[in-house]
N, C-alpha and C positions, 0 to 999 in steps of 0.2 A: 521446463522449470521444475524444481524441486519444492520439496514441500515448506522449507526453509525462506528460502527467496521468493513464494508467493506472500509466506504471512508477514514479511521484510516488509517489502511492497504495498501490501495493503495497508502497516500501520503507519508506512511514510505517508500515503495516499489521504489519510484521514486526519492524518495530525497535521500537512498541509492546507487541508479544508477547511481544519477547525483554525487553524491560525490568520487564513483570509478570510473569512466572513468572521467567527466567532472572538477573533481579535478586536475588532471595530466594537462590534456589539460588549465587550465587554467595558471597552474604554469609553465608551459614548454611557454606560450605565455608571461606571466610577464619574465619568464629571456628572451628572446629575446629582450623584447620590454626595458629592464635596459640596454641592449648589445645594442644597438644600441643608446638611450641615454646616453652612457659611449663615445662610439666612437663620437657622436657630440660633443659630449662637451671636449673633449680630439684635436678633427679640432677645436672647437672655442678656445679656451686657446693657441694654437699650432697660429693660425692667427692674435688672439690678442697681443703675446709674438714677434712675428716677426714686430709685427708693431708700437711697439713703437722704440721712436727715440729720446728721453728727460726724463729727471725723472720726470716731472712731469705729463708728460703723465703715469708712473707708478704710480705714489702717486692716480692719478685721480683713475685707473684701482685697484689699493688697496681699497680704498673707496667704492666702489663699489661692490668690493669682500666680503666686512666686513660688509656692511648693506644687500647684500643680503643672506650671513649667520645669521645674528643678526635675518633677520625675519625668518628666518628659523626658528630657536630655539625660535621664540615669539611666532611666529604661531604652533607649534608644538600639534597636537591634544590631543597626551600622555603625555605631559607637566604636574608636580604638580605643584601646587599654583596661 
């Protein structure tokens, strides 16, 4: 074997490894890490909802909700056009 087709081999050899074990481990660390930004954001909604006291302190918290959706979907990487 040439010097070529050993260093071939070896980076398929590792990037297979990392893909079987270090796949899981990454996807079992992204659902955690959704799960626990679900639950904050479920305490902020939950703190914010208790503490208003006027509608327009809701109208403001609406506003707010709607621009920062809107850039969600502006910023959106997988977006066409």
């Amino acid at each position: 074997m040439n010097a070529s087709n050993t260093t071939s081999r070896k980076l398929y050899e590792s990037a297979e490894q990392a893909g079987s074990n270090g796949g899981m481990l990454r996807r079992d660390g992204l659902f955690a890490g959704a799960i626990v930004l679900v639950g904050l954001l479920v305490a902020l909604i939950y703190a914010s909802v208790t503490g208003i006291s006027d509608w327009s302190q809701l109208v403001v918290l609406g506003g707010i909700v709607l621009v920062t959706v809107s850039l969600m979907i502006a910023i959106d990487p997988l977006r066409r056009g």
